[in-house]
C-alpha atoms as one frame of an Amber mdcrd trajectory, in Angstrom:
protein
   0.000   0.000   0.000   1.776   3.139  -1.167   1.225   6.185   1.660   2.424
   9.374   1.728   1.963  13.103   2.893   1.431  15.261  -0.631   0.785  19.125
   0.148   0.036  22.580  -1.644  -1.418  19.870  -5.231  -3.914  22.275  -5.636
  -3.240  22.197  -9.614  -3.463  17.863  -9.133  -6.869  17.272 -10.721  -6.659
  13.517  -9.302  -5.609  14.721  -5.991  -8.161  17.794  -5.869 -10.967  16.001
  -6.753 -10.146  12.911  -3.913  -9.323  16.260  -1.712 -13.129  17.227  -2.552
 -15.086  13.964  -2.211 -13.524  13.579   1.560 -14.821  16.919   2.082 -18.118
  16.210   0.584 -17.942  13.458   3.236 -17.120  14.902   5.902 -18.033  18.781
   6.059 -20.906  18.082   2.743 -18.462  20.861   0.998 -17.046  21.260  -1.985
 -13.999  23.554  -3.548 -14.421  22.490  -7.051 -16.343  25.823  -7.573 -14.069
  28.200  -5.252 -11.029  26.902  -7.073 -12.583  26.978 -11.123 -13.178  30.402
 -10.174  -9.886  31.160  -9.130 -10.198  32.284  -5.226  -8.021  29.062  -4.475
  -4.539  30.913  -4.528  -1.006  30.064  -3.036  -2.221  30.469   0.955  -4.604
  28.052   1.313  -2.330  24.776   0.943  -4.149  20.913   2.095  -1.795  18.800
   3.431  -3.359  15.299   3.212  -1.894  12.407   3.828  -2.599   9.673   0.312
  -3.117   6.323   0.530  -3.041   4.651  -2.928  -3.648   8.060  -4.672  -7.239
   8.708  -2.506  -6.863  11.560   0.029  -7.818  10.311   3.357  -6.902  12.712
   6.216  -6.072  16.414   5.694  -5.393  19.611   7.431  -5.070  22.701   5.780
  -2.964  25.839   6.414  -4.040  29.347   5.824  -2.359  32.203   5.251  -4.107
  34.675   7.233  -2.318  37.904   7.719  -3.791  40.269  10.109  -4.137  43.868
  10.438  -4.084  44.321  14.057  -4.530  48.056  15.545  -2.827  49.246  12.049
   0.030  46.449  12.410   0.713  43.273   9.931   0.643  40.066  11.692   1.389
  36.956  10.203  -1.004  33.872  11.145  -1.830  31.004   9.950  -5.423  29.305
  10.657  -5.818  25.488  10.288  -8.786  24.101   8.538 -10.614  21.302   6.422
  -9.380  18.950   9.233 -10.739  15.713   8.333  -9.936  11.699   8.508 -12.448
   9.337   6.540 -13.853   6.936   9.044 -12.050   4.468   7.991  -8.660   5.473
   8.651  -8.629   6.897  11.534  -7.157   5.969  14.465  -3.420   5.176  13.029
  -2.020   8.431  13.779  -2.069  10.306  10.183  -3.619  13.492  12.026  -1.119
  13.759  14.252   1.501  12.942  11.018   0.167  16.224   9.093   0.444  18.327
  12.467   3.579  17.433  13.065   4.732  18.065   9.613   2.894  21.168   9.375
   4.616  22.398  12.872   8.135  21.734  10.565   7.072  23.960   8.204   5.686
  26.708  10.429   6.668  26.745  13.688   8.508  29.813  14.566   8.489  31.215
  10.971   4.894  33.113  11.935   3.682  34.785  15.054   0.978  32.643  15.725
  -1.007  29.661  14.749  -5.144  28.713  15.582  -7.927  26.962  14.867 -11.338
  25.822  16.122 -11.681  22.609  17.110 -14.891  20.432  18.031 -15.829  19.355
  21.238 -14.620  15.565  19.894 -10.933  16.400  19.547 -10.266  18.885  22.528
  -7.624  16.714  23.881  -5.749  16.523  20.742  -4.195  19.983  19.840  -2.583
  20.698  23.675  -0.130  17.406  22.585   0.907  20.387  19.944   1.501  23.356
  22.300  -2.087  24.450  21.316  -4.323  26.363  24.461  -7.494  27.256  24.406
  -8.669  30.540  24.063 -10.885  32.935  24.896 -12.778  35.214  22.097 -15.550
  38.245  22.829 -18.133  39.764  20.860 -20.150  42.845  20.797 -23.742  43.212
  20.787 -26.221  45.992  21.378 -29.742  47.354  21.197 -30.629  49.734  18.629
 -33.566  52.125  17.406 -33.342  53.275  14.033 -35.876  55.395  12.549 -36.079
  56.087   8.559 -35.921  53.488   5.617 -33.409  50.871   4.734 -30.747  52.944
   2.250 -28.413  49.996   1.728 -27.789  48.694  -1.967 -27.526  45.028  -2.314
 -24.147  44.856  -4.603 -25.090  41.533  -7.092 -22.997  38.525  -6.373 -23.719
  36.091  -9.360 -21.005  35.616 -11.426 -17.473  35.424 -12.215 -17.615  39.503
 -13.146 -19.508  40.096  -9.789 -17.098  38.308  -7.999 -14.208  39.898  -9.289
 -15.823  43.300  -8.389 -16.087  42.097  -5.162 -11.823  41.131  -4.366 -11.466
  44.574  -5.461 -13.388  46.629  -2.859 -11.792  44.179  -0.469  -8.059  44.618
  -1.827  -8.412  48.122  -2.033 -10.391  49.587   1.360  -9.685  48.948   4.664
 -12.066  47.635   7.034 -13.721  49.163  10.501 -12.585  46.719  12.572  -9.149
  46.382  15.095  -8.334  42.942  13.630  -9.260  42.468  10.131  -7.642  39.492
   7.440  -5.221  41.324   4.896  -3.966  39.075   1.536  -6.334  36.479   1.499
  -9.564  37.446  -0.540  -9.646  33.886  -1.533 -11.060  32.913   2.218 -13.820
  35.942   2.465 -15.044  34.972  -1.606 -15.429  30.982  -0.167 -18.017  32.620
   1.686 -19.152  35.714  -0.534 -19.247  33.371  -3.738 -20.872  30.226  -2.411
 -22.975  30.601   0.590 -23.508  34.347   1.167 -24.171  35.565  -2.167 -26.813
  38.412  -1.309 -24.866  39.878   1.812 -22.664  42.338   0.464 -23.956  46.111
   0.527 -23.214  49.154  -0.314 -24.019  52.077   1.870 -23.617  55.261   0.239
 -24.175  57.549   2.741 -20.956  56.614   4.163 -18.837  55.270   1.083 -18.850
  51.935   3.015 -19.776  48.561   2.263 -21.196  45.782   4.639 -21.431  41.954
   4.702 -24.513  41.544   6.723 -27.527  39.575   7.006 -30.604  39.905   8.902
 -32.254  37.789  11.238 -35.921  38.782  12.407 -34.964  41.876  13.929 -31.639
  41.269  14.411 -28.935  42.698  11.885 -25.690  40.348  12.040 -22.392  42.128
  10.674 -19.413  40.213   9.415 -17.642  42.866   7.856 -17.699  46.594   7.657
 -15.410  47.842   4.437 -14.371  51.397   4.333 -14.319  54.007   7.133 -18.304
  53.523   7.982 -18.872  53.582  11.812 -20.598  50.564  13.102 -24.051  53.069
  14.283 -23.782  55.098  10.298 -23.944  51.377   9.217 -26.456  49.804  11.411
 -28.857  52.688  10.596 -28.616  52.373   6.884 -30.374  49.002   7.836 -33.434
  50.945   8.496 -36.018  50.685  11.238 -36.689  46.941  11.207 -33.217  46.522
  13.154 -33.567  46.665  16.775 -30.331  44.739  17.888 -27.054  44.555  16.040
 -24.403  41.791  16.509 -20.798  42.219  15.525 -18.953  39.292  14.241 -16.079
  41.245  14.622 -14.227  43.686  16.765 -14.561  47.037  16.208 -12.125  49.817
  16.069 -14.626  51.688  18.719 -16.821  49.773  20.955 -18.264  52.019  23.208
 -21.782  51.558  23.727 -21.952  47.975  23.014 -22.353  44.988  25.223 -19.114
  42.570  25.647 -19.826  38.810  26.089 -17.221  35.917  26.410 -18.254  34.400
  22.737 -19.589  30.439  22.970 -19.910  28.676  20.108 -21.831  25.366  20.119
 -19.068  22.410  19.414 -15.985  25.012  19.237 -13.247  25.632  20.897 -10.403
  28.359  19.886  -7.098  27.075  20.111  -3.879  29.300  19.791   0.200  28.796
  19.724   2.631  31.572  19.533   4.072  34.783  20.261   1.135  36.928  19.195
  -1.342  35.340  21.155   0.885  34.840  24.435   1.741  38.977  24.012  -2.040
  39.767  23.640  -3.405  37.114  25.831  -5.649  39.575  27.800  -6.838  41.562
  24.435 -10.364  41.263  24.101 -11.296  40.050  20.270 -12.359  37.977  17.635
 -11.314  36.517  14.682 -13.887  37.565  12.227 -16.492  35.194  11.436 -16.364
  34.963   8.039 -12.569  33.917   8.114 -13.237  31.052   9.764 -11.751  27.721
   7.667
């Protein structure tokens, strides 16, 4: 039985497409889509380990560079961490971490992920400690109509449009991804294709979506405060969430975040200097 550890084979149609039925399996995702439309670039890299040429357990490394208070910080975020059923238990997770560690491990300033409540005992072997994240809620009245402009997310041109405004603007929020459009379009071009808006009132745009009365916002792009945002909603908003921090939280409720069947786990110098820092990694970043 030939094994092995292949990584980064992206461009492997064989390999991509075993890569994608495991998913399927496991997560029901596919990146057949993400990648024919070209948001699968260099920093998202599957290491899997093969077993006669079918991919079988994987973790993947992304490059998520961080703009933290104004300040580059290079991260990486592990994802897509999957065994089929029937290979697990002979150690290939622990294989690709320790392989991964190699490659990483004191060449960035800090390394996460969020685990499930099945495998909390796994990533501490690694150096890995759980973390703390907080979010920021509040209640709102908003008088007038909703002025936001739904921007059109259906095709390649659309999409395109989109890595633009996030290339080019920076976002209202104290930690924010940089470099790595590819992660926010796996959510912008698959499963939240009518959240992006423009609000022109404040040359901003925001991923949002709307719950009842509650607004949810993933993203604010441009220099848009959160309340010039949330109003631009219109009056059926009476409690905004942020699934991110904001440069300015005053006036907003802090909660420890809990999220069903997920733990944050962290290694590294950025997280052991900011350890009592108060934020989130934004939502939609999540791999």
């Amino acid at each position: 039985m030939g094994i092995c550890i292949e990584k980064n084979y992206r461009d492997n149609e064989a390999l991509r497409a075993s890569f994608n039925r495991l998913a399927e399996k496991t997560f029901g995702l596919n990146f057949e889509n993400w990648y024919q439309n070209g948001f699968w670039k260099d920093n998202y890299i599957p290491y899997s380990v093969v077993v006669d040429g079918e991919v079988v357990s994987n973790v993947s490394v992304n490059a998520c560079n961080m703009n933290y208070k104004g300040t580059i910080v290079k991260l990486i975020q592990l994802g897509t961490i999957m065994t089929d059923p029937d290979y697990r238990g002979k150690g290939y997770a622990r294989a690709l971490m320790e392989e991964i560690m190699k490659d990483y491990e004191g060449k960035v300033d800090g390394i996460y992920l969020f685990a499930n409540d099945s495998v909390l005992e796994f990533y501490p072997k690694f150096g890995f400690k759980e973390a703390k994240e907080y979010h920021y809620s509040k209640d709102v009245t908003v008088s007038g109509e909703c002025k936001t402009e739904q921007v059109p997310l259906k095709d390649k041109n659309d999409f395109d449009i989109a890595v633009g405004i996030l290339e080019k603007t920076g976002q209202n929020a104290q930690l924010y991804m940089v470099g790595n459009t590819g992660l926010y379009m796996f959510y912008l071009s698959q499963f939240m294709t009518e959240n992006l808006f423009y609000i022109a009132d404040c040359n901003s745009y925001a991923i949002a979506e709307t719950e009842d009365d509650t607004l949810i916002l993933h993203a604010i792009i441009g220099e848009g405060s959160v309340d010039e945002v949330v109003k631009a909603f219109g009056s059926q908003v009476k409690k905004a969430v942020l699934c991110f921090t904001p440069k300015d939280a005053r006036g907003f409720e802090k909660s420890e975040l809990h999220e069903e069947d997920t733990t944050f786990f962290v290694k590294g110098k950025f997280f052991e200097n900011h350890c009592d820092d108060e934020f989130m990694m934004q939502s939609i970043t999540h791999a």
